[in-house]
mmCIF entry with sequence, helices, sheets and N, C-alpha, C, O atoms, coordinates in Angstrom:
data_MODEL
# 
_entry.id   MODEL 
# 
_entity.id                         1 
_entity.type                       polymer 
_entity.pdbx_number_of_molecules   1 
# 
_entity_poly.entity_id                      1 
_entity_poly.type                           'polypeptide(L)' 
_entity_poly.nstd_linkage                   no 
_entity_poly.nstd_monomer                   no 
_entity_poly.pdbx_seq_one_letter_code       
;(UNK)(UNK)(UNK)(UNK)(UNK)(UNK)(UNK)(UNK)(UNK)(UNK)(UNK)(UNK)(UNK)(UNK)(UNK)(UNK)
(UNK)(UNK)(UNK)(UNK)(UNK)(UNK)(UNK)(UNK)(UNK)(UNK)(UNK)(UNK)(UNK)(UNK)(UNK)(UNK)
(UNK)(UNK)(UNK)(UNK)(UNK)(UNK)(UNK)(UNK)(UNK)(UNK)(UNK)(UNK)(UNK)(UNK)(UNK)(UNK)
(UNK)(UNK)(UNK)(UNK)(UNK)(UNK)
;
_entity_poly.pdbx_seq_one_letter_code_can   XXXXXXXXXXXXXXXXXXXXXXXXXXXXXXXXXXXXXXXXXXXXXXXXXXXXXX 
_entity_poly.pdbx_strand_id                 A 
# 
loop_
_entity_poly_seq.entity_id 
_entity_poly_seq.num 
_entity_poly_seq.mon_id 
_entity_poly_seq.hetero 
1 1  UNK n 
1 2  UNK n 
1 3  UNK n 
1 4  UNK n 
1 5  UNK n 
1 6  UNK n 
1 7  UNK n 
1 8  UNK n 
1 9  UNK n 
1 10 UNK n 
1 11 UNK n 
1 12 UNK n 
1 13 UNK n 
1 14 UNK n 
1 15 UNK n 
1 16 UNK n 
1 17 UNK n 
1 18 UNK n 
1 19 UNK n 
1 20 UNK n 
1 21 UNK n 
1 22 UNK n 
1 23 UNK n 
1 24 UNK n 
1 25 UNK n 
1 26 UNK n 
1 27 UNK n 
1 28 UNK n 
1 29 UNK n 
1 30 UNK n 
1 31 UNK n 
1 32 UNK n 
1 33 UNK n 
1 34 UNK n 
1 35 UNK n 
1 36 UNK n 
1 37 UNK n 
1 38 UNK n 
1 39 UNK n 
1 40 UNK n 
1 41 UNK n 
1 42 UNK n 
1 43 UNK n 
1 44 UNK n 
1 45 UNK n 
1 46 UNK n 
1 47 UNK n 
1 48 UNK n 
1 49 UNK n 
1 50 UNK n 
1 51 UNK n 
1 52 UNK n 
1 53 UNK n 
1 54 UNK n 
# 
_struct_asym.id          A 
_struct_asym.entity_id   1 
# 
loop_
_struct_conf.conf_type_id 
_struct_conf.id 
_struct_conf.pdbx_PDB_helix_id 
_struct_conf.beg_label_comp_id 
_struct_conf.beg_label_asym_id 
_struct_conf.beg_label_seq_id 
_struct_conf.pdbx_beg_PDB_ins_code 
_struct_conf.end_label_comp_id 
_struct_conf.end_label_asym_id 
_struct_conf.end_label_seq_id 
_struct_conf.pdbx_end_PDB_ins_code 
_struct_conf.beg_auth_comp_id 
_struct_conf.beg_auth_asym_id 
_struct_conf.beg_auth_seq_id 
_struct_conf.end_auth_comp_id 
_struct_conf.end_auth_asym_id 
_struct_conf.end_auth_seq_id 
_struct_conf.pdbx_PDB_helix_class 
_struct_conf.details 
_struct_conf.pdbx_PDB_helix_length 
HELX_P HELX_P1 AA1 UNK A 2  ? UNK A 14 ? UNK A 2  UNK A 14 1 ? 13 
HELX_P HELX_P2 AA2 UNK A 26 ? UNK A 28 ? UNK A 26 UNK A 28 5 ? 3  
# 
_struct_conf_type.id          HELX_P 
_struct_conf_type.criteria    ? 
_struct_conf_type.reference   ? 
# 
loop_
_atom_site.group_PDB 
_atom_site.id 
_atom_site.type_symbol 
_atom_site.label_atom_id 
_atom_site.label_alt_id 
_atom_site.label_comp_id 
_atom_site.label_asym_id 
_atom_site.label_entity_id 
_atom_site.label_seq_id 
_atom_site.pdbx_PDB_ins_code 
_atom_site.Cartn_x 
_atom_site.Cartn_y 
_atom_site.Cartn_z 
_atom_site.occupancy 
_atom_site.B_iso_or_equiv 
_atom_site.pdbx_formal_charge 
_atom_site.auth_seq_id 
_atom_site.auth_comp_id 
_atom_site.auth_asym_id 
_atom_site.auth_atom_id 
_atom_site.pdbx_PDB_model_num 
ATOM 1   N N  . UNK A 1 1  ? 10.356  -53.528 67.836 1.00 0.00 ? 1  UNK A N  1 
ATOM 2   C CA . UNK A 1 1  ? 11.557  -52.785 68.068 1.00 0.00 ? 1  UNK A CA 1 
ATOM 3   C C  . UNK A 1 1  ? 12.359  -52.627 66.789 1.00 0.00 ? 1  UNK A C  1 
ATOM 4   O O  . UNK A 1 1  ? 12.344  -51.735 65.941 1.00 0.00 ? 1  UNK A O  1 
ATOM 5   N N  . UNK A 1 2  ? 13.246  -54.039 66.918 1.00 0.00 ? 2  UNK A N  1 
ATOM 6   C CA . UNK A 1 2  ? 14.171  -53.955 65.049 1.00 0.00 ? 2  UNK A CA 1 
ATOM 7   C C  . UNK A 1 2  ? 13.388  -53.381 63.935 1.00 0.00 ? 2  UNK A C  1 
ATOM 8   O O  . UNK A 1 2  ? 13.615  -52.440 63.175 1.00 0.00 ? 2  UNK A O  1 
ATOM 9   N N  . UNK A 1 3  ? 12.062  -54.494 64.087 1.00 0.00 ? 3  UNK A N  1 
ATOM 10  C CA . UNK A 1 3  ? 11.656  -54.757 62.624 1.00 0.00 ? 3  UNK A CA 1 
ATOM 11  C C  . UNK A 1 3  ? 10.836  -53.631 62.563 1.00 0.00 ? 3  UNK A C  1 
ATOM 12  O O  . UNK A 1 3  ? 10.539  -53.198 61.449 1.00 0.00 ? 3  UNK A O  1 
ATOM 13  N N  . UNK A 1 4  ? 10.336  -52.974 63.765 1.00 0.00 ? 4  UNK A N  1 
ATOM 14  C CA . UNK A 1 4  ? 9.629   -51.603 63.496 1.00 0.00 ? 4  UNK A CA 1 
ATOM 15  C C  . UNK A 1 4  ? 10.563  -50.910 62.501 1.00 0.00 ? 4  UNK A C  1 
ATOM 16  O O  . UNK A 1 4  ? 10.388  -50.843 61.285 1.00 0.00 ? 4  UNK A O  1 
ATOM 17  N N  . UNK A 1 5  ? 11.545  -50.425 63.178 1.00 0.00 ? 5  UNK A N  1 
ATOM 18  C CA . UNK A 1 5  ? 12.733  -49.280 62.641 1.00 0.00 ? 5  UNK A CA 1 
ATOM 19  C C  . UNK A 1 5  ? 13.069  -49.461 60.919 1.00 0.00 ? 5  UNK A C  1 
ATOM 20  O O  . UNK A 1 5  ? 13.085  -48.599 60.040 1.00 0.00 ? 5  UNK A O  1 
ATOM 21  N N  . UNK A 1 6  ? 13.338  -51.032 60.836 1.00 0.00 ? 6  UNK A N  1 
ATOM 22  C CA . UNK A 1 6  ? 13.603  -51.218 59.738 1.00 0.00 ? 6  UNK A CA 1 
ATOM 23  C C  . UNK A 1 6  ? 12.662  -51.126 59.087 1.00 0.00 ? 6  UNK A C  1 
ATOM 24  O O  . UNK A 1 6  ? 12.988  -50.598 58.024 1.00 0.00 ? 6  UNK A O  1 
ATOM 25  N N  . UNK A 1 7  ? 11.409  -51.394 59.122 1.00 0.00 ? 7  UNK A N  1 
ATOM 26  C CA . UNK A 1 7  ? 10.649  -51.170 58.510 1.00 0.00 ? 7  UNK A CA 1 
ATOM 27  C C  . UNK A 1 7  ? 10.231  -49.385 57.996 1.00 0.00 ? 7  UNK A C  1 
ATOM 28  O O  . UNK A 1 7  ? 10.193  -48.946 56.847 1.00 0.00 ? 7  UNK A O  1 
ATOM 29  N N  . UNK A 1 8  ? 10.046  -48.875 58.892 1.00 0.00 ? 8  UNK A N  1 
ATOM 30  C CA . UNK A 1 8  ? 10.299  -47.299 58.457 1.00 0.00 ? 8  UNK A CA 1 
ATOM 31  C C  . UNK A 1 8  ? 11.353  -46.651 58.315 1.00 0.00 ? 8  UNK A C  1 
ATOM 32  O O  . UNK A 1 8  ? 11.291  -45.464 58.634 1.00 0.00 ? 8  UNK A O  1 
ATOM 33  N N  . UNK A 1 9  ? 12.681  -47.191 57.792 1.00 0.00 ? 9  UNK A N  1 
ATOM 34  C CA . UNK A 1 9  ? 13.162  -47.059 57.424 1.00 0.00 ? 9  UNK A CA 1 
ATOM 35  C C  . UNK A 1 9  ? 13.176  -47.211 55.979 1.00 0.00 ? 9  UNK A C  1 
ATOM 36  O O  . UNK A 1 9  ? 13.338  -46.197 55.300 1.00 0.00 ? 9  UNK A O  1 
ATOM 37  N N  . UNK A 1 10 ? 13.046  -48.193 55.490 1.00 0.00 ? 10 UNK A N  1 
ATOM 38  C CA . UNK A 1 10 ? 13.031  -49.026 53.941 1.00 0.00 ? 10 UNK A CA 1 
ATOM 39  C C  . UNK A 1 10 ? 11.612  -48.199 53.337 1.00 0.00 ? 10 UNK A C  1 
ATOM 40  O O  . UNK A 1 10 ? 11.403  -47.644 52.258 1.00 0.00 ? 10 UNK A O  1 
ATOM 41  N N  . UNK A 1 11 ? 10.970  -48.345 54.253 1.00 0.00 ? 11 UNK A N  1 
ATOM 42  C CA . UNK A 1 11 ? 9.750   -47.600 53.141 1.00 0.00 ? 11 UNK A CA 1 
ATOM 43  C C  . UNK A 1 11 ? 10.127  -46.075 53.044 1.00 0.00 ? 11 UNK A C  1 
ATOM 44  O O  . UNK A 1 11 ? 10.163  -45.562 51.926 1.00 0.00 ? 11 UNK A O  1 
ATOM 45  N N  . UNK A 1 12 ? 10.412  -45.317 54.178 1.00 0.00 ? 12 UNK A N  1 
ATOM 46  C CA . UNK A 1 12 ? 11.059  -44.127 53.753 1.00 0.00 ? 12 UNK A CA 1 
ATOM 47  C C  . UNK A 1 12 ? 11.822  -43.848 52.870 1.00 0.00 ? 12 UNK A C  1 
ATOM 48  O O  . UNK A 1 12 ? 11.747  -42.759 52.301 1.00 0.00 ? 12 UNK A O  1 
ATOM 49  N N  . UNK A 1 13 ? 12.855  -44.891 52.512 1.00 0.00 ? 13 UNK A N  1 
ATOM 50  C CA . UNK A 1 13 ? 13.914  -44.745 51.878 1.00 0.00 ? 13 UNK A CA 1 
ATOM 51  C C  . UNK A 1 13 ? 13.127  -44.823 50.225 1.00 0.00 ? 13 UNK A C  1 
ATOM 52  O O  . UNK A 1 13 ? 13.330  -43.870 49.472 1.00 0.00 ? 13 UNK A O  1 
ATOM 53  N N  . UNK A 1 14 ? 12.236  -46.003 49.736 1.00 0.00 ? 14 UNK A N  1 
ATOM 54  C CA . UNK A 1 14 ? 10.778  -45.875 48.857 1.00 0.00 ? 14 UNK A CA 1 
ATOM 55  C C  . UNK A 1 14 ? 10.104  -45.048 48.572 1.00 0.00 ? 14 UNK A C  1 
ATOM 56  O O  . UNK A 1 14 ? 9.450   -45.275 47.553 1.00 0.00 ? 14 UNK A O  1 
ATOM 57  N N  . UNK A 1 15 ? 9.874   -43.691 49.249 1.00 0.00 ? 15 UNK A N  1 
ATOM 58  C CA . UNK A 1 15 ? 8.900   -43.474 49.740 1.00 0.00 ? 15 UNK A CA 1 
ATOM 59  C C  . UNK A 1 15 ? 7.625   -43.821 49.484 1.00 0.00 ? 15 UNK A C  1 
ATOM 60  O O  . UNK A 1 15 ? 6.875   -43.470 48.573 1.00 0.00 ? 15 UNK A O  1 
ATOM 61  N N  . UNK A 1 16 ? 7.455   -44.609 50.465 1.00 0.00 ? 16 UNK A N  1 
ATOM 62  C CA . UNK A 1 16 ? 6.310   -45.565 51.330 1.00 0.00 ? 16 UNK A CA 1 
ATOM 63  C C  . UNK A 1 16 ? 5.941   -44.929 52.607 1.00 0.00 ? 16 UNK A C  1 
ATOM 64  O O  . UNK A 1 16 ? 6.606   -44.578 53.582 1.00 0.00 ? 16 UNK A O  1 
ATOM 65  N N  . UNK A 1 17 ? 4.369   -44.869 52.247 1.00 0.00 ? 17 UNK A N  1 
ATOM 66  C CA . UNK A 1 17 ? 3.998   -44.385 53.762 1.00 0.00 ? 17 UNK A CA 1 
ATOM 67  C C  . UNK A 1 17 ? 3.966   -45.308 54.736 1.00 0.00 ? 17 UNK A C  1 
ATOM 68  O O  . UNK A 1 17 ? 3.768   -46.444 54.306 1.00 0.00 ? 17 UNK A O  1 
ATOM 69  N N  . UNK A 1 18 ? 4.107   -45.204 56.034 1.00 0.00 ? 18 UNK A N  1 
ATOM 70  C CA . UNK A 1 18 ? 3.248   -46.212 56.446 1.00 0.00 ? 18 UNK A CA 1 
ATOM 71  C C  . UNK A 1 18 ? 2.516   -45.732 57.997 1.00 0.00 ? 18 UNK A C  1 
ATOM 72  O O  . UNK A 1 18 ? 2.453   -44.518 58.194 1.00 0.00 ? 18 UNK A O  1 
ATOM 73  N N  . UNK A 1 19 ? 2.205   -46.265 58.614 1.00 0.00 ? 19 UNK A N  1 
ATOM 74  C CA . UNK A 1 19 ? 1.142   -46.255 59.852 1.00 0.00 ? 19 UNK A CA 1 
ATOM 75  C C  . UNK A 1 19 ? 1.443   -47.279 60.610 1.00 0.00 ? 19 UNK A C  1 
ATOM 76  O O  . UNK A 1 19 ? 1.916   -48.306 60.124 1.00 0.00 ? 19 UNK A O  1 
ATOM 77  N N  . UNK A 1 20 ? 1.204   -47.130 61.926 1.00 0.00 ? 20 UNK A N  1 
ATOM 78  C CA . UNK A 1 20 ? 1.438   -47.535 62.986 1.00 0.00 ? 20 UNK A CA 1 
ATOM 79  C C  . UNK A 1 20 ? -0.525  -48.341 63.195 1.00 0.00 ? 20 UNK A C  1 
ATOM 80  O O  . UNK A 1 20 ? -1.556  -47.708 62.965 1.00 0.00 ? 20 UNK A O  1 
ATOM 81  N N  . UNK A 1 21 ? -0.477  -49.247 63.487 1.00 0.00 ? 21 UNK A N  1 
ATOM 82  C CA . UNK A 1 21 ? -1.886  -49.925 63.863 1.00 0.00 ? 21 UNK A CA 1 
ATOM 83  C C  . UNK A 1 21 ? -1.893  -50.776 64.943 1.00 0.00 ? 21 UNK A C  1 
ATOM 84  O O  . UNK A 1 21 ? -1.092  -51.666 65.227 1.00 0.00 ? 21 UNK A O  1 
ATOM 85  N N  . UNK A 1 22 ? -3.142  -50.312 65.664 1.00 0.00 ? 22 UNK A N  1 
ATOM 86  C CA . UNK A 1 22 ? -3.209  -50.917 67.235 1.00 0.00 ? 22 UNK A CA 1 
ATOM 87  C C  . UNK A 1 22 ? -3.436  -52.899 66.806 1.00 0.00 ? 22 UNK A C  1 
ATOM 88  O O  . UNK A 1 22 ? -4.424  -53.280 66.179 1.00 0.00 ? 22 UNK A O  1 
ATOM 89  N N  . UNK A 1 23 ? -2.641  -53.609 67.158 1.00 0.00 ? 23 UNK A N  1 
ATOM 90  C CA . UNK A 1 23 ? -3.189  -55.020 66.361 1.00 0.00 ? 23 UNK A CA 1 
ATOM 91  C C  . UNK A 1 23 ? -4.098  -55.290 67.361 1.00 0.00 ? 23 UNK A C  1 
ATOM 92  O O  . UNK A 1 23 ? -3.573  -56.226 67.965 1.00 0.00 ? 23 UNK A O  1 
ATOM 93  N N  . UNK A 1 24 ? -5.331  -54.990 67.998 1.00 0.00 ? 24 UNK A N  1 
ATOM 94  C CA . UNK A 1 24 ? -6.013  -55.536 68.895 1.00 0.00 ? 24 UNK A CA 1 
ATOM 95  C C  . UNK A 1 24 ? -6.864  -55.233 67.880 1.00 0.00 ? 24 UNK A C  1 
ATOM 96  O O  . UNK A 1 24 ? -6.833  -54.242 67.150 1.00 0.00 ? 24 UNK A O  1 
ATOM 97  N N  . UNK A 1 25 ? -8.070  -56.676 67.878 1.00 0.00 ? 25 UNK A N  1 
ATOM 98  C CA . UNK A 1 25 ? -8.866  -56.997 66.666 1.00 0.00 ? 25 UNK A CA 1 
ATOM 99  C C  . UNK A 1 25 ? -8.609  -56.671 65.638 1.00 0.00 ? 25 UNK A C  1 
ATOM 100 O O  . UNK A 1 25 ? -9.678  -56.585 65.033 1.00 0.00 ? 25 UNK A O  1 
ATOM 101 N N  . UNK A 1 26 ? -7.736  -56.392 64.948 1.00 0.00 ? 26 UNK A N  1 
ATOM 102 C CA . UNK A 1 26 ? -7.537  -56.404 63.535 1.00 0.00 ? 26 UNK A CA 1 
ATOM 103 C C  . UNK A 1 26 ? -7.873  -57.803 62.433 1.00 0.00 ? 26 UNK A C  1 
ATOM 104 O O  . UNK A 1 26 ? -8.210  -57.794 61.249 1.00 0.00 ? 26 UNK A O  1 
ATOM 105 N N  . UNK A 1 27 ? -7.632  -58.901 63.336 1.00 0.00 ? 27 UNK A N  1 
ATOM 106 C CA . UNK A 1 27 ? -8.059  -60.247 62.599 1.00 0.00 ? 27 UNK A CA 1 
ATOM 107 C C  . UNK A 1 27 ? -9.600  -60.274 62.336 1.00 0.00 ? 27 UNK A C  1 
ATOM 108 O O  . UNK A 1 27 ? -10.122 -61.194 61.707 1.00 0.00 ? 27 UNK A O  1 
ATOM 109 N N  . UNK A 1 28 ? -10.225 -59.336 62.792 1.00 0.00 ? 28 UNK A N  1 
ATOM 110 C CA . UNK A 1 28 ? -11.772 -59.610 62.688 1.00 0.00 ? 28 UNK A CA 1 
ATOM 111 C C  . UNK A 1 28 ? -12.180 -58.855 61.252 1.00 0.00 ? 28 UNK A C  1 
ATOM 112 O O  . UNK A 1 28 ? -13.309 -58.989 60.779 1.00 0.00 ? 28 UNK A O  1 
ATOM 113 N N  . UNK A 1 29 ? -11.276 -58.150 60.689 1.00 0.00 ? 29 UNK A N  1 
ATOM 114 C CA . UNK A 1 29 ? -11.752 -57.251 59.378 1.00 0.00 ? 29 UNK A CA 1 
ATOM 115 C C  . UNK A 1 29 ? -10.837 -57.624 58.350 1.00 0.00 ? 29 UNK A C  1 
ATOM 116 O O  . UNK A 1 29 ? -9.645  -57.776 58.616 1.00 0.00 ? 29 UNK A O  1 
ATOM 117 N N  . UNK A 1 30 ? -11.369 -57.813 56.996 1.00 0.00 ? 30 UNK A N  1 
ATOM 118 C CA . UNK A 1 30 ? -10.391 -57.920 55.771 1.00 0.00 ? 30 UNK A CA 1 
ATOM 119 C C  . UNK A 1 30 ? -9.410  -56.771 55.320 1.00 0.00 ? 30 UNK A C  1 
ATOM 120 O O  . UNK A 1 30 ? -9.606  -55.654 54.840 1.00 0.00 ? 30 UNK A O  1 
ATOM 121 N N  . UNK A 1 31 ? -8.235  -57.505 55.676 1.00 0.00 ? 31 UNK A N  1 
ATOM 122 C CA . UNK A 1 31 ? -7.095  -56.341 55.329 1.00 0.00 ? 31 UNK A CA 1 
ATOM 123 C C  . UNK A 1 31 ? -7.278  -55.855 53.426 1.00 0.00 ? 31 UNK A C  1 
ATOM 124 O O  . UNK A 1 31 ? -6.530  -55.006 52.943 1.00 0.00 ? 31 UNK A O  1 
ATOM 125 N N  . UNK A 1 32 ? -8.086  -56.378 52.800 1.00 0.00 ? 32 UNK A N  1 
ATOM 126 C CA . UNK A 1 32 ? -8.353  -56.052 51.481 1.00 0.00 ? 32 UNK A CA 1 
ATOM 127 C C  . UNK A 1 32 ? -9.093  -54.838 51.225 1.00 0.00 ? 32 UNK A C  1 
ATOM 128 O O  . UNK A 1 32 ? -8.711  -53.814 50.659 1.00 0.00 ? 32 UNK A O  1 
ATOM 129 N N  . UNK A 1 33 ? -10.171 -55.109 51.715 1.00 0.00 ? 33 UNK A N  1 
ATOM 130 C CA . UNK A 1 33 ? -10.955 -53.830 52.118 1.00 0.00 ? 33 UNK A CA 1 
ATOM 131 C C  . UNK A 1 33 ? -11.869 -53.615 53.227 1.00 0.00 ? 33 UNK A C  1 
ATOM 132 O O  . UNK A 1 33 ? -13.021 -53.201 53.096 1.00 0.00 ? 33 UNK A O  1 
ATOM 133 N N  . UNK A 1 34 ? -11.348 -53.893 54.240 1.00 0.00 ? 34 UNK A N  1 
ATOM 134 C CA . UNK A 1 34 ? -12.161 -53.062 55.689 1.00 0.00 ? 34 UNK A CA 1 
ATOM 135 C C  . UNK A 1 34 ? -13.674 -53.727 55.989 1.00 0.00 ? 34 UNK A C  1 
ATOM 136 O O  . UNK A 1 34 ? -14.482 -53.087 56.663 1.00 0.00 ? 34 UNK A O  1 
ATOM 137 N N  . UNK A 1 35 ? -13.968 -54.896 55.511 1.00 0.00 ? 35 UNK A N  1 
ATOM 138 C CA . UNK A 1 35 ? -15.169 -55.495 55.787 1.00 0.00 ? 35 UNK A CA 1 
ATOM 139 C C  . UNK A 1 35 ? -14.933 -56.271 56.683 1.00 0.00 ? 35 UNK A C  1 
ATOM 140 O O  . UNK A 1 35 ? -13.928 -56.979 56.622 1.00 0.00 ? 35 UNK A O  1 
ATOM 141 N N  . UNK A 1 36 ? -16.079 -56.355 58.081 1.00 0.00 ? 36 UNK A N  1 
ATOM 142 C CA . UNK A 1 36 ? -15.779 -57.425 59.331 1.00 0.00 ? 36 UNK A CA 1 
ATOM 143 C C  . UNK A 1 36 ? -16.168 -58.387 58.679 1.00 0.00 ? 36 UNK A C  1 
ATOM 144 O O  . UNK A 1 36 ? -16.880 -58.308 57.678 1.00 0.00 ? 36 UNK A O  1 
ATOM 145 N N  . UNK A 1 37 ? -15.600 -59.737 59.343 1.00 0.00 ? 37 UNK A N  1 
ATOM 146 C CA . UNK A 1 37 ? -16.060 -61.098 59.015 1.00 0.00 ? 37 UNK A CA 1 
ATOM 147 C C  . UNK A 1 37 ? -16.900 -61.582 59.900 1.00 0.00 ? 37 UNK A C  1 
ATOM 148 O O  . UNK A 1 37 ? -16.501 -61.702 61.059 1.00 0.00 ? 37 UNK A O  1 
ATOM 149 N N  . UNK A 1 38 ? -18.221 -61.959 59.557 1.00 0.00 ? 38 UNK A N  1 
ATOM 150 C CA . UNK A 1 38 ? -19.121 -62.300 59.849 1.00 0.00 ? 38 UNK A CA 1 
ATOM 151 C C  . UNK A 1 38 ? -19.107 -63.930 60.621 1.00 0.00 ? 38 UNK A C  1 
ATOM 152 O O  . UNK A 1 38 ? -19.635 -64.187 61.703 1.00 0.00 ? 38 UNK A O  1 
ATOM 153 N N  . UNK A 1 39 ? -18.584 -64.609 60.007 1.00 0.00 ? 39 UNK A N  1 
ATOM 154 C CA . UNK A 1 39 ? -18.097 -66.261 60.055 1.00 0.00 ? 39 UNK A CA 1 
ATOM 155 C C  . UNK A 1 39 ? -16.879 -66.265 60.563 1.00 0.00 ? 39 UNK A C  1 
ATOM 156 O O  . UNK A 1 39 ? -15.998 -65.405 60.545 1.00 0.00 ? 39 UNK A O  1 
ATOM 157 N N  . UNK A 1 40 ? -16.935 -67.634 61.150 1.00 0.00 ? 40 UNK A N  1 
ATOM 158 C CA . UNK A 1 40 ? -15.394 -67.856 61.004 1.00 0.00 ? 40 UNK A CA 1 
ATOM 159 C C  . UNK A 1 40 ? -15.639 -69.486 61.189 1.00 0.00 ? 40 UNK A C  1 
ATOM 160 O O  . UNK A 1 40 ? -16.596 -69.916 61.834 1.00 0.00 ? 40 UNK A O  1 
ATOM 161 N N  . UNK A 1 41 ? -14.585 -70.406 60.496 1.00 0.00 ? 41 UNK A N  1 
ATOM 162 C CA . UNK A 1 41 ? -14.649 -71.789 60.782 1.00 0.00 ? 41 UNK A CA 1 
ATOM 163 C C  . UNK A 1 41 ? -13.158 -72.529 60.664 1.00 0.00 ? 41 UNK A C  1 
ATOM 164 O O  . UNK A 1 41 ? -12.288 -71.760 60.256 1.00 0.00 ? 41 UNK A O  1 
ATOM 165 N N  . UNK A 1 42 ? -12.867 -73.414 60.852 1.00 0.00 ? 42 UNK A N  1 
ATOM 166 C CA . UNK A 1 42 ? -11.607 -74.318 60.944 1.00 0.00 ? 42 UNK A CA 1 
ATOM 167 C C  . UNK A 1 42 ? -12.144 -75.059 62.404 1.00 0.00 ? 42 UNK A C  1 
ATOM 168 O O  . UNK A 1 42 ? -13.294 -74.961 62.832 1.00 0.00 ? 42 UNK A O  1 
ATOM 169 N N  . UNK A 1 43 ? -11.202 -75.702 62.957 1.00 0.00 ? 43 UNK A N  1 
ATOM 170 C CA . UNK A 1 43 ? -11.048 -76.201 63.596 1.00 0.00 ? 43 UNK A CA 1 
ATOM 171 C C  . UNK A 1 43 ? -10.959 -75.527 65.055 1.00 0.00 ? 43 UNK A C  1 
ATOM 172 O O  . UNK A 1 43 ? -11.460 -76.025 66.063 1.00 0.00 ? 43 UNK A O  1 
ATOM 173 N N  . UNK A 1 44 ? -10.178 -74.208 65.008 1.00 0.00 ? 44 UNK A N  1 
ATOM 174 C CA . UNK A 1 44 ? -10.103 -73.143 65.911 1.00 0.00 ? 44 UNK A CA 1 
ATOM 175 C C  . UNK A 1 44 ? -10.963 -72.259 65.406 1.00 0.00 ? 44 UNK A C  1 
ATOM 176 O O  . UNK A 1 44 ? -11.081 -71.530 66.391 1.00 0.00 ? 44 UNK A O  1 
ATOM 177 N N  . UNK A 1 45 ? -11.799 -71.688 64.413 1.00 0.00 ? 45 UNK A N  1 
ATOM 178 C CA . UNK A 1 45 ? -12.152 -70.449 64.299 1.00 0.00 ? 45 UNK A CA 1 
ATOM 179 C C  . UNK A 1 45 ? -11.117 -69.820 63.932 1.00 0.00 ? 45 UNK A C  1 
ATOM 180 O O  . UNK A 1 45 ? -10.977 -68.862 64.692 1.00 0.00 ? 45 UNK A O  1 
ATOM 181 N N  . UNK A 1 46 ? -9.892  -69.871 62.758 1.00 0.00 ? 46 UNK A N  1 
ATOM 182 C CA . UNK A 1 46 ? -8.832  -69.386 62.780 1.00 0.00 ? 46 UNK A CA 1 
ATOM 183 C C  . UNK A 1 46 ? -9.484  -69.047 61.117 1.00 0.00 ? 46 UNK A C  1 
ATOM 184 O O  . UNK A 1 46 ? -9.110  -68.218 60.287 1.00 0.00 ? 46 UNK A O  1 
ATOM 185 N N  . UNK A 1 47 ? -10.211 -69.714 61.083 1.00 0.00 ? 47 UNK A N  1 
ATOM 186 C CA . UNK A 1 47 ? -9.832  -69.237 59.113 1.00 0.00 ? 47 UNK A CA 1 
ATOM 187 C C  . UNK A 1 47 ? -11.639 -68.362 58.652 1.00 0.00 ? 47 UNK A C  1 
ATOM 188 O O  . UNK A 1 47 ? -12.694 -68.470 59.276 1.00 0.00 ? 47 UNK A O  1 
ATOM 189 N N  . UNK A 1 48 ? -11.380 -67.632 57.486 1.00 0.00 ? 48 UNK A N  1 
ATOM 190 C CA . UNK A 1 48 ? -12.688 -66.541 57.537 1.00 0.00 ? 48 UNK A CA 1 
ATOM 191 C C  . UNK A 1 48 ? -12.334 -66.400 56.322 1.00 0.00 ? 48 UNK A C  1 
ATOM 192 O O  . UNK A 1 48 ? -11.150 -66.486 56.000 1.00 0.00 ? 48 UNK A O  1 
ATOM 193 N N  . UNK A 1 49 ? -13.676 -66.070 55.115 1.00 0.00 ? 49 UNK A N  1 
ATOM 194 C CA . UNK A 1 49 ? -13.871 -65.339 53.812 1.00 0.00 ? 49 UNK A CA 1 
ATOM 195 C C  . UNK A 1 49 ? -14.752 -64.000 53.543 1.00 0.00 ? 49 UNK A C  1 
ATOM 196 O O  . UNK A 1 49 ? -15.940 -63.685 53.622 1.00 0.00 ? 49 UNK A O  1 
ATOM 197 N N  . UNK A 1 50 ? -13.755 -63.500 53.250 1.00 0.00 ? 50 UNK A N  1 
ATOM 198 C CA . UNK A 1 50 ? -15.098 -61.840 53.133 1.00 0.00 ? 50 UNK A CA 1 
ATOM 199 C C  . UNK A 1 50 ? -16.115 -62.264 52.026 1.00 0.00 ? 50 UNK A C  1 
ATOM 200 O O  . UNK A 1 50 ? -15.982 -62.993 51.043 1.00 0.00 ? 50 UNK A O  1 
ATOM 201 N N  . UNK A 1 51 ? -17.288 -61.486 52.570 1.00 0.00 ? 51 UNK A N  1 
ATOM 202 C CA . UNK A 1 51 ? -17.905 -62.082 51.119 1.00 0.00 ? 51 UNK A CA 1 
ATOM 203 C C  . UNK A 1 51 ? -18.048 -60.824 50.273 1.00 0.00 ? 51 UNK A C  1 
ATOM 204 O O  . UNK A 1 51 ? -18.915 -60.542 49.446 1.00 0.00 ? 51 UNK A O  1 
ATOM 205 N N  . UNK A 1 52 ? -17.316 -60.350 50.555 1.00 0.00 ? 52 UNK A N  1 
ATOM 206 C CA . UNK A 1 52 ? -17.154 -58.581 49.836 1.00 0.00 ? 52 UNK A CA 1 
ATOM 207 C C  . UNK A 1 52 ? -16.231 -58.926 48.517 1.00 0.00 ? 52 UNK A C  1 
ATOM 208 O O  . UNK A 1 52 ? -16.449 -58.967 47.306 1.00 0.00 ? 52 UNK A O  1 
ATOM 209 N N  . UNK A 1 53 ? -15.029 -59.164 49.409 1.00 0.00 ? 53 UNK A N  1 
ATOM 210 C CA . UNK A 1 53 ? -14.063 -59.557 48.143 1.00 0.00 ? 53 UNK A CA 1 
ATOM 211 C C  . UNK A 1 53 ? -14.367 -60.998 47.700 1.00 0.00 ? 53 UNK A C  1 
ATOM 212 O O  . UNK A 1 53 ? -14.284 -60.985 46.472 1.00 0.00 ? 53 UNK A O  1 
ATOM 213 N N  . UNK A 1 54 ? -14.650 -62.118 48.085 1.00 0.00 ? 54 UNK A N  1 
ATOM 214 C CA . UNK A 1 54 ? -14.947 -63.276 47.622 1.00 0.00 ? 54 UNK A CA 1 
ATOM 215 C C  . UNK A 1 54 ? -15.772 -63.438 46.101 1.00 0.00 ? 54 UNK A C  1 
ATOM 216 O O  . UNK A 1 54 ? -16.052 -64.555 45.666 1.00 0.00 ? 54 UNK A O  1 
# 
C-alpha cells in the first residue's frame, strides 16, 4: 500500500523505472541475473548460490 506509493513515487521523482512483480516464486531465481537455483541448503532450505554468478 504505503511503501508501494512511495516507492513509485521516489523513483519517479529519479527517474527510475520500476515494475510491479508477482512475488510468487521469485525466491527460486537469482535476482542478479535470472538463473533458477538448482540447490538449496541451511537448515530450512532458506539459503542458495547461483553458480552463474558465483
Amino acid at each position: 500500500g504505503q511503501l508501494d506509493e512511495r516507492i513509485v513515487y521516489l523513483s519517479s521523482k529519479n527517474s527510475i523505472e520500476t515494475h510491479d512483480v508477482n512475488p510468487a516464486y521469485t525466491s527460486q531465481y537469482c535476482p542478479i541475473c535470472g538463473q533458477h537455483f538448482e540447490e538449496r541448503y541451511g537448515n530450512h532450505h532458506e539459503l542458495t548460490k547461483c553458480k552463474k554468478c558465483s
